[in-house]
C-alpha positions as CSV (number, residue, x, y, z in Angstrom):
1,X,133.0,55.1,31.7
2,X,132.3,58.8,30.4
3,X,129.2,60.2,31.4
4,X,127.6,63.4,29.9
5,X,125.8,65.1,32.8
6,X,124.5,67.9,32.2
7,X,123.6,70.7,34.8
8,X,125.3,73.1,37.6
9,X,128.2,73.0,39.4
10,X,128.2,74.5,42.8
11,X,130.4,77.6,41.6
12,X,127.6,78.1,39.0
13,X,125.1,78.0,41.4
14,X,126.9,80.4,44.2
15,X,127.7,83.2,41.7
16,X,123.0,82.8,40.7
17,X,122.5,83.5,44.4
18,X,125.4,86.4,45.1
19,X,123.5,88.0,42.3
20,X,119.6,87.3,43.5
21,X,120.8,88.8,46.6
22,X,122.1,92.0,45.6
23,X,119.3,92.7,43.4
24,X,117.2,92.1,46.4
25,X,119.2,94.0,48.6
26,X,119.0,96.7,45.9
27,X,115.3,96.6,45.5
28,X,115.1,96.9,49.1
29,X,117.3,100.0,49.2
30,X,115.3,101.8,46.6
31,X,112.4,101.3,48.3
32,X,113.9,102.8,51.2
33,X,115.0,105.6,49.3
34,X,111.6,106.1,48.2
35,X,110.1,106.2,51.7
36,X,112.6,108.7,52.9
37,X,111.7,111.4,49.7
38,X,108.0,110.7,50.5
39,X,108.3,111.9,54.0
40,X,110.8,114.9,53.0
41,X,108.7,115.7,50.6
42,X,105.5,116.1,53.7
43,X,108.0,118.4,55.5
44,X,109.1,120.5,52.6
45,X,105.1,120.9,52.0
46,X,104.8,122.2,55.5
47,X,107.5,124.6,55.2
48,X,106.1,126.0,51.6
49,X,102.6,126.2,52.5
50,X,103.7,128.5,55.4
51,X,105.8,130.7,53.5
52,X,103.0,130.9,50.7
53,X,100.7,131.8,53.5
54,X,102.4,134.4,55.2
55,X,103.3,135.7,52.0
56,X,99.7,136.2,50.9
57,X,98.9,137.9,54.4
58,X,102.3,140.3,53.7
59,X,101.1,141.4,50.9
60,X,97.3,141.8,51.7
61,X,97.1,142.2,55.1
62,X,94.5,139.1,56.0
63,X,94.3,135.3,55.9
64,X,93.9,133.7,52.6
65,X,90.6,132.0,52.5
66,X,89.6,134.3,55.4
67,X,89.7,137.4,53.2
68,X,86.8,139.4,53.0
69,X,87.6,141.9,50.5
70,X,86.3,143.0,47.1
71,X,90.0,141.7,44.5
72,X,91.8,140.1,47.1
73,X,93.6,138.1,45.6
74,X,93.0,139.9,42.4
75,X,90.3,137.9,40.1
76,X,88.6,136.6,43.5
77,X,85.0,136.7,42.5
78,X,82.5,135.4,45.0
79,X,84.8,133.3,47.7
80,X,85.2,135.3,50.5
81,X,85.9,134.2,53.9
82,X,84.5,136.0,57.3
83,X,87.6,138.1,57.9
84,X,87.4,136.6,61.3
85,X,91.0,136.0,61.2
86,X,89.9,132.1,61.8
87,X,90.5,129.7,58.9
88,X,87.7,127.4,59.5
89,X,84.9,125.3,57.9
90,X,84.4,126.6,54.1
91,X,87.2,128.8,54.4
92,X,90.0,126.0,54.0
93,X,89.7,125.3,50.9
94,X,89.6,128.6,49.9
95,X,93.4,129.1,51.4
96,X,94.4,127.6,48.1
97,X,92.5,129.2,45.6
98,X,93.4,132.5,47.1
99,X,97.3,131.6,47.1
100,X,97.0,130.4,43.0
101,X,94.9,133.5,42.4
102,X,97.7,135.5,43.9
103,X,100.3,134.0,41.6
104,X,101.7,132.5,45.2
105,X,101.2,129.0,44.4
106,X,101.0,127.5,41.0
107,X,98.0,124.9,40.4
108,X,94.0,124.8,40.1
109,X,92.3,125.3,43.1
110,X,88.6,126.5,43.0
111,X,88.0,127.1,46.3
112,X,86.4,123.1,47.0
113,X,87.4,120.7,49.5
114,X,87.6,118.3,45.9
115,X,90.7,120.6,44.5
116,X,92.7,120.6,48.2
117,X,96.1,119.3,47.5
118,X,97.9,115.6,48.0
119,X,100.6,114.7,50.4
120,X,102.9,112.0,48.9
121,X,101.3,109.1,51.0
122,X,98.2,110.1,49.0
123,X,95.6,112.0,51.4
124,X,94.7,115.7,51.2
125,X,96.4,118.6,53.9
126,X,95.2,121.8,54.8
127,X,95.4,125.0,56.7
128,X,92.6,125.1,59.6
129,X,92.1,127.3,62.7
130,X,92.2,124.5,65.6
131,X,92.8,123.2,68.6
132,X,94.6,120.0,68.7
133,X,95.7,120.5,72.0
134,X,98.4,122.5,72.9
135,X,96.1,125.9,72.2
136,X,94.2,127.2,69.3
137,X,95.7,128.6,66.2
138,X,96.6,127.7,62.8
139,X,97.3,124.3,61.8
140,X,98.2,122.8,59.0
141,X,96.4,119.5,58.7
142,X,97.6,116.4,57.0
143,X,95.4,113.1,56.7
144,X,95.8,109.8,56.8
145,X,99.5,109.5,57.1
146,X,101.5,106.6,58.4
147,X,102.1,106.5,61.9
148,X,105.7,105.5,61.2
149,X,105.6,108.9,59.0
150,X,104.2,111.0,61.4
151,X,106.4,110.0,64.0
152,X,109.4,110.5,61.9
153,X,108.2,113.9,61.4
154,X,107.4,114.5,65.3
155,X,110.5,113.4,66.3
156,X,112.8,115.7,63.8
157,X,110.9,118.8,64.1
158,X,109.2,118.2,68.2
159,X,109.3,115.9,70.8
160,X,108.5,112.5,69.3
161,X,105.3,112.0,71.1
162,X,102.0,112.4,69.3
163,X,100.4,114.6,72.3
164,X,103.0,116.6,73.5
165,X,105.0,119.8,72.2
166,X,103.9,122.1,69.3
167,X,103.5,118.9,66.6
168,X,100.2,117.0,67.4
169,X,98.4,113.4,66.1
170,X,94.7,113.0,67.0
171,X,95.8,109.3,67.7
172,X,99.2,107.6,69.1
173,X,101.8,106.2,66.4
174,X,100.6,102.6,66.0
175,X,98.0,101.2,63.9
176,X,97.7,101.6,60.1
177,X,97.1,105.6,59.7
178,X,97.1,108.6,62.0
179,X,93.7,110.3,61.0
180,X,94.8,113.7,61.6
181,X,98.2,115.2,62.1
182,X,98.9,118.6,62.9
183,X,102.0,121.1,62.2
184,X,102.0,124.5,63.0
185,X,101.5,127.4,60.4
């Protein structure tokens, strides 16, 4: 007796899940990938914010955002800092402004905390004069990163520990988001 079955043989079958599983294992790669350019990309923002900043104060002699002076940067009407030399409260947004105004940094920045820029896990960062610490100065600020992102960070450029060494969390790396993370300017 002939039958005519139809459906799979094993072989069939095999080659299905070889293929399921490398497009998993590719999916997961990517996504991998992906992580690892979002937190080089945090780094690199770090690095470019402080040579944007010292820039600025090359050229002008003061803090942008802290400036106090009649065209500094040039077309600056009305969003002057103290001149303290302290980057602090109203002032940090106005680190920004100053920097596009100045042809530093390209973007549109208008001196408000609502025009501060992104980070690539999404939060705003910022330069502030604080203390998280390990002394006052100038930080910059990122928030709400991931603590597995912030450590990352830590450990490449510090010591790996969230309240040690020049790179500081207000929090330990566990949980869902470090509130505040601080690198030096």
């Amino acid at each position: 007796m002939a039958r005519d079955e139809k459906g799979f043989t094993l072989v069939e079958i095999a080659i299905v899940l070889v293929i399921i599983g490398l497009l998993i294992g590719g999916v997961l790669k990517g996504q991998s990938l992906i992580q690892n350019a979002k937190v080089k990309r945090v780094a690199k923002s770090g690095d470019e914010l402080r040579a944007a900043f010292y820039t600025f104060y090359d050229k002008y002699g003061v803090y942008p955002g802290d400036e106090n002076v009649t065209n500094i940067p040039p077309g600056d009407v009305g969003t002057d800092g103290d001149g303290s030399g302290q980057i602090s409260g109203a002032e940090a947004p106005l680190v920004f402004s100053d920097l596009a105004l100045a042809n530093i940094i390209s973007g549109n920045f208008d001196g408000t905390a609502a025009t501060l820029p992104h980070h690539a896990f999404g939060d705003i960062y910022q330069v502030y004069w604080t203390n998280p610490g390990n002394g006052y100065g100038h930080y910059i600020r990122y928030d709400y990163l991931p603590p597995n992102v912030a450590q990352e960070i830590d450990t490449k450029y510090d010591d790996g520990v969230y309240n040690t060494g020049s790179i500081r969390a207000n929090a330990a790396y566990t949980g869902t988001t470090v509130a505040y993370f601080y690198m030096p300017l």
